[in-house]
ZAMARGU-4260 file (C-alpha; in steps of 0.2 Angstrom, whole numbers, plus 5000, padded with zeros to 4 digits):
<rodrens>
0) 5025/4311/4622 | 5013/4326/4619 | 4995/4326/4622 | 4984/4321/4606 | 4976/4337/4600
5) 4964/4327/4588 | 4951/4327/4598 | 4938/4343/4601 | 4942/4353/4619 | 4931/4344/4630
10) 4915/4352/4640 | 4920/4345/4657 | 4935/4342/4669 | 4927/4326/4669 | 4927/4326/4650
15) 4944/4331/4650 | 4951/4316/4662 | 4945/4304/4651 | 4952/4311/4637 | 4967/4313/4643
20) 4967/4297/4655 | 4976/4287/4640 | 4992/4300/4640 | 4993/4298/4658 | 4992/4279/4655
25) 5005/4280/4642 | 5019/4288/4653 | 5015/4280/4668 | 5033/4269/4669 | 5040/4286/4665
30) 5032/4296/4678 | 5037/4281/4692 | 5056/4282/4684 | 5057/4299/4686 | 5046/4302/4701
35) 5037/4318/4694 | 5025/4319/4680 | 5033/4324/4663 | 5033/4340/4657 | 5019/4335/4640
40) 5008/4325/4655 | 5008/4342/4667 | 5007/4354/4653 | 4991/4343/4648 | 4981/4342/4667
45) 4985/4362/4669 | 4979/4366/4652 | 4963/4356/4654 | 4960/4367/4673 | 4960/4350/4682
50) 4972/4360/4694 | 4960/4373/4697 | 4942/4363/4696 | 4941/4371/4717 | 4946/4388/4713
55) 4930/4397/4716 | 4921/4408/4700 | 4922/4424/4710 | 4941/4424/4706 | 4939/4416/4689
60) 4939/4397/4691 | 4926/4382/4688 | 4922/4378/4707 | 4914/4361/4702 | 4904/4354/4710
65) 4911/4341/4725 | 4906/4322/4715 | 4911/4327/4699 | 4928/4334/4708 | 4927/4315/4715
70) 4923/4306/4698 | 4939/4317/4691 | 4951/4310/4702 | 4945/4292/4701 | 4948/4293/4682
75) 4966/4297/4682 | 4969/4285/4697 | 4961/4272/4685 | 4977/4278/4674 | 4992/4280/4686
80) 4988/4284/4705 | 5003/4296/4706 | 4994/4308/4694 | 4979/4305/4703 | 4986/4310/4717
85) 4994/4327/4712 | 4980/4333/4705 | 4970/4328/4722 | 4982/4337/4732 | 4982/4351/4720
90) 4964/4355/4716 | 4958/4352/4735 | 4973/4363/4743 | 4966/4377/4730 | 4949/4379/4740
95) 4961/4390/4752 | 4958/4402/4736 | 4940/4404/4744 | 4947/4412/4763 | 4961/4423/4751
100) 4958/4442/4742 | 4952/4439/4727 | 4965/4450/4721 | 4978/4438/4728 | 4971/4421/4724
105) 4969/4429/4705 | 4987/4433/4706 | 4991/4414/4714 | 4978/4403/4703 | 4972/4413/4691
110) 4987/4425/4683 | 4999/4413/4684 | 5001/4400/4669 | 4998/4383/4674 | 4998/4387/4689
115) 4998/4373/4706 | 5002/4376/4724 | 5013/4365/4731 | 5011/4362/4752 | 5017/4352/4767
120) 5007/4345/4781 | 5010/4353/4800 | 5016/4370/4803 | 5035/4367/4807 | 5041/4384/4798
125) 5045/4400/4808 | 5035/4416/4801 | 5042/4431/4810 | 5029/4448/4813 | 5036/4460/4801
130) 5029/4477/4794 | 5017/4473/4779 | 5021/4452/4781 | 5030/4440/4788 | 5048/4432/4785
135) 5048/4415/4784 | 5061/4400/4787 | 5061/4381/4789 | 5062/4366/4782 | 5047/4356/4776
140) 5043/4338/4770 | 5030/4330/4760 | 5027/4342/4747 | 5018/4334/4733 | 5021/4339/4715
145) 5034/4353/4721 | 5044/4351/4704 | 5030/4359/4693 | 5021/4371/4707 | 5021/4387/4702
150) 5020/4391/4722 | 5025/4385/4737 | 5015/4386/4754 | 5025/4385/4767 | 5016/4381/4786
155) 5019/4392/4800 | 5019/4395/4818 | 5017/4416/4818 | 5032/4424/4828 | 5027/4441/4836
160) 5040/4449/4849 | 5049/4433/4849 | 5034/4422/4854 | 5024/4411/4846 | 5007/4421/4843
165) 4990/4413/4850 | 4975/4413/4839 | 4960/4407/4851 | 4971/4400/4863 | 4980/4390/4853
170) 4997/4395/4844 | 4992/4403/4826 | 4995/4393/4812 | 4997/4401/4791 | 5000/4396/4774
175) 5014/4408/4770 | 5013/4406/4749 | 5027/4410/4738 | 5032/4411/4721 | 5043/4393/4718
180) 5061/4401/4715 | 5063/4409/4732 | 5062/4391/4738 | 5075/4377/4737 | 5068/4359/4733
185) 5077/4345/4741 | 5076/4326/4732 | 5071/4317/4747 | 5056/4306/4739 | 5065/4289/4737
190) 5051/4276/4740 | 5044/4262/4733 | 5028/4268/4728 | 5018/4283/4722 | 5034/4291/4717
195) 5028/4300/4702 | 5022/4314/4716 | 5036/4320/4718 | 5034/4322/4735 | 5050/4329/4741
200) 5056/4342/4753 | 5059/4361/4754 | 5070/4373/4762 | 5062/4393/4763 | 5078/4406/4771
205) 5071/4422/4777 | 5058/4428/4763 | 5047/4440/4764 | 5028/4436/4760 | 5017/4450/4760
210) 5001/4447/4771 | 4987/4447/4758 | 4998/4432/4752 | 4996/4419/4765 | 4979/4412/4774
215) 4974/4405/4791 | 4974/4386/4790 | 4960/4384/4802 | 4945/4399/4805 | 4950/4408/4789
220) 4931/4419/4786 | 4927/4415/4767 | 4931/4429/4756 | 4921/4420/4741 | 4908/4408/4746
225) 4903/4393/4740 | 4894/4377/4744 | 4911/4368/4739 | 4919/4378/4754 | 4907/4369/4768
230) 4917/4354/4765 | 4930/4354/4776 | 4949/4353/4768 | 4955/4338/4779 | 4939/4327/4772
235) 4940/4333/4753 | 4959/4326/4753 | 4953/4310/4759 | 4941/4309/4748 | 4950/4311/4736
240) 4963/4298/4742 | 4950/4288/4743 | 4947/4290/4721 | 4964/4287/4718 | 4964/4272/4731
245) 4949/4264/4721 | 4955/4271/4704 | 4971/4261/4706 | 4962/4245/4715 | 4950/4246/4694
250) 4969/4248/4687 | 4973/4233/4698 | 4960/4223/4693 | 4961/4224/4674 | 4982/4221/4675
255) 4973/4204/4683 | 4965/4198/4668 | 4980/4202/4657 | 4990/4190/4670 | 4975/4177/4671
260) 4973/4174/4652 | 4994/4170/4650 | 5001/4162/4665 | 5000/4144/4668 | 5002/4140/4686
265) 5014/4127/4687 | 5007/4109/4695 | 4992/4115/4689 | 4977/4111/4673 | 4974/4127/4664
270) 4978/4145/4665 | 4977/4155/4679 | 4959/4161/4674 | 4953/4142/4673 | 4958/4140/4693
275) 4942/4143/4706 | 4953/4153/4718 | 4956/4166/4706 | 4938/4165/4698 | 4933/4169/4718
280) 4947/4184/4720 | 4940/4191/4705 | 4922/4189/4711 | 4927/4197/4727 | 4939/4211/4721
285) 4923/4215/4711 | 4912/4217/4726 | 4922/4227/4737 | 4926/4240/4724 | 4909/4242/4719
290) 4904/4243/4737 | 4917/4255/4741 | 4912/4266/4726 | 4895/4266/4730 | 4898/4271/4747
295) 4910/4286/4744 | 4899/4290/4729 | 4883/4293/4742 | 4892/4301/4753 | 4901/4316/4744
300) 4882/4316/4736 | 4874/4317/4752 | 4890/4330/4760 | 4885/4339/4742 | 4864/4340/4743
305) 4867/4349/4761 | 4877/4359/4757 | 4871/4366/4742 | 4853/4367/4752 | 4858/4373/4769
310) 4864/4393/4772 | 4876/4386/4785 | 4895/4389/4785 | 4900/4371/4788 | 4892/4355/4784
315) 4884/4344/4799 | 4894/4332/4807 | 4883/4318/4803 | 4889/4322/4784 | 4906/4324/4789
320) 4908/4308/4799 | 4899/4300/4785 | 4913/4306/4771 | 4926/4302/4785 | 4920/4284/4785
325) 4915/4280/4768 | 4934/4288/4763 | 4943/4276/4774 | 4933/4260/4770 | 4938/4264/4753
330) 4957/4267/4756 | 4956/4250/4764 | 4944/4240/4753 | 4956/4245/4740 | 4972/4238/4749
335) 4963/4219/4750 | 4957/4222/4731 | 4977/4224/4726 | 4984/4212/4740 | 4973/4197/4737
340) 4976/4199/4717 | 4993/4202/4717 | 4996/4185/4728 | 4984/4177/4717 | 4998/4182/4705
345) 5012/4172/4712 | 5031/4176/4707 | 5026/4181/4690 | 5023/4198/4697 | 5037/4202/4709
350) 5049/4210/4697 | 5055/4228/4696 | 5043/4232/4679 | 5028/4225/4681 | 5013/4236/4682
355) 5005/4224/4694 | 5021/4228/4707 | 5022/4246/4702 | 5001/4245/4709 | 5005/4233/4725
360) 5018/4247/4730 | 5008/4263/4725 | 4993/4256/4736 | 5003/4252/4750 | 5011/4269/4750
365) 4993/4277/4752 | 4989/4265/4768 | 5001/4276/4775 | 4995/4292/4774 | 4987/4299/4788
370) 4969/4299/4777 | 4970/4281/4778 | 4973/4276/4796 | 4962/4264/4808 | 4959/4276/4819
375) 4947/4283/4808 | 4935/4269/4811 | 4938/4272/4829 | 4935/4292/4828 | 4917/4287/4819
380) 4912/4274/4831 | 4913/4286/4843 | 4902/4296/4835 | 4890/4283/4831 | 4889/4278/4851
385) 4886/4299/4856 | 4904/4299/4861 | 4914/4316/4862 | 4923/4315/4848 | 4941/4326/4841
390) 4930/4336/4827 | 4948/4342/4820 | 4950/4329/4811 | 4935/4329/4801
</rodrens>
């Protein structure tokens, strides 16, 4: 379906999701069927920036500020969390364009039509010393939104003289980037939820990647700075998870009423809406969402005011355990949202088909990124008590 043009460009990204939040609605079975977004649906995020909203204005992009980035990506998870989620992982990977020449993050973000970079998680890939670069080989998993990237960052361990080279102690980590043909794409992404990412594999075999092309993934120095760039890359993807989480657990909600006002429990007076359980999930639901959204809300505003007040290259760790938290609570607020709805459901919603199981899926998918996990709660307690704490992961 292609996008409707009827309507005048909008003067926001923000703007833009909402407009285009009903296309992304539209094809959201089609984008599960087909486990990547559609050609007419990509064409329309890429066209609107929504892929670019971190790329700094020293190269040529938006660089938004941090709660509207947030507000973005809770509109399209209002729509179909897998888009959601691609433009998550997208936009916030871009903020490696900040720690880049701006000659080549022009070239990466900027140049390129539509352009994404698609990444993977650890740094499993081989990147061997050579003169001007590196040559890099390995197979990588979880690359979300691969299939329309325009490039592909491959992590790596830096092999120098045969030996992994050390960085501060600790063996050195990169993004090598490439352009997408001089990887191959492996369909290994068979789940039963988010599968519109697209998250599949790649394979890189001894290419060549110029130097200016690939960036530290820890201690890069910041090439073009920015308040947005204070904000630690780990805590803007769980943020972000956490928009899509909520986005989805409002999608959730609303596929509730259309359930509520037809089905007629059997054994029972009334429709499912009549029935005081389902008028206390409801009321519930409710609660925790909105308590979950105000909480992510203050945080990312409060992350935001410090760093768009202090000249310090990275925010405090008060305002990073404080995102930390208030994105897990809302991964998880949003899992009881969908899990006590969709039992209030009954059978009626257990079939392949139903946007209600399409959501109990999707939701239970994100649980199990590494954004999501317990141990979150644990790593901020610490803090809370004055414990030493693992700052990596924040």
């Amino acid at each position: 379906m292609a996008p409707d043009t009827s309507f005048p460009p909008p003067s926001s990204p923000l703007e833009a999701a909402r407009q285009l939040a009903p296309l992304v609605r539209e094809n959201a079975d089609q984008i599960d069927a087909a486990r990547e977004l559609p050609k007419p649906v990509f064409h329309a995020l890429a066209d609107a920036g929504l892929y670019l909203m971190a790329v700094p204005r020293a190269v040529g992009g938006p660089e938004i500020d941090f709660p509207t980035y947030l507000q973005v990506i809770e509109e399209l998870g209002k729509a179909d969390a897998s888009t959601a989620w691609t433009v998550s992982q997208g936009a916030n990977w871009a903020t490696y364009a900040a720690r880049m020449s701006r000659e080549a993050a022009r070239e990466i973000w900027i140049d390129t039509p539509r352009s994404v970079v698609s990444n993977t998680p650890a740094p499993t890939a081989k990147a061997v010393v050579v003169p001007g670069g590196f040559r890099v080989s390995g197979r990588q998993p979880f690359s979300t939104g691969c299939k329309h990237a325009s490039w592909i960052a491959a992590h790596v361990q830096v092999i120098e003289n045969g030996e992994v080279r050390q960085r501060g102690g600790k063996p050195e980590a990169r993004y090598c980037l490439m352009p997408a043909a001089q990887v191959e794409l492996i369909d290994t992404w068979h789940t039963k939820g988010m599968r519109g990412t697209g998250t599949h594999s790649f394979e890189v075999r001894d290419v060549f990647v110029p130097e200016e092309r690939t960036v530290l993934t820890h201690g890069a120095p910041l090439v073009s700075p920015g308040p947005r760039y204070k904000i630690p890359i780990t805590l803007g993807f769980g943020a972000g998870d956490g928009m899509v989480a909520l986005g989805l657990a409002r999608n959730c909600i609303n596929a509730f009423f259309e359930v509520a006002g037809t089905k007629a429990p059997r054994n029972l007076t009334g429709l499912l809406r009549d029935q005081s359980i389902s008028q206390v999930a409801v009321g519930q639901a409710e609660a925790a969402l909105r308590a979950g959204r105000a909480f992510l809300m203050a945080a990312a505003c409060d992350i935001w005011d410090e760093a768009t007040s202090t000249d310090e290259p990275m925010v405090s760790l008060d305002a990073r355990t404080n995102l930390r938290l208030a994105a897990t609570h809302a991964i998880r607020l949003a899992a009881g949202i969908v899990d006590s709805l969709y039992t209030a459901c009954g059978a009626t919603v257990v079939f392949d088909g139903h946007l209600l199981h399409r959501l109990f899926q999707d939701m239970h998918v994100i649980t199990q990124h590494s954004q999501g996990r317990l141990a979150h709660y644990e790593l901020v307690g610490k803090h809370c008590l004055g414990l030493q704490i693992d700052e990596s992961r924040l």
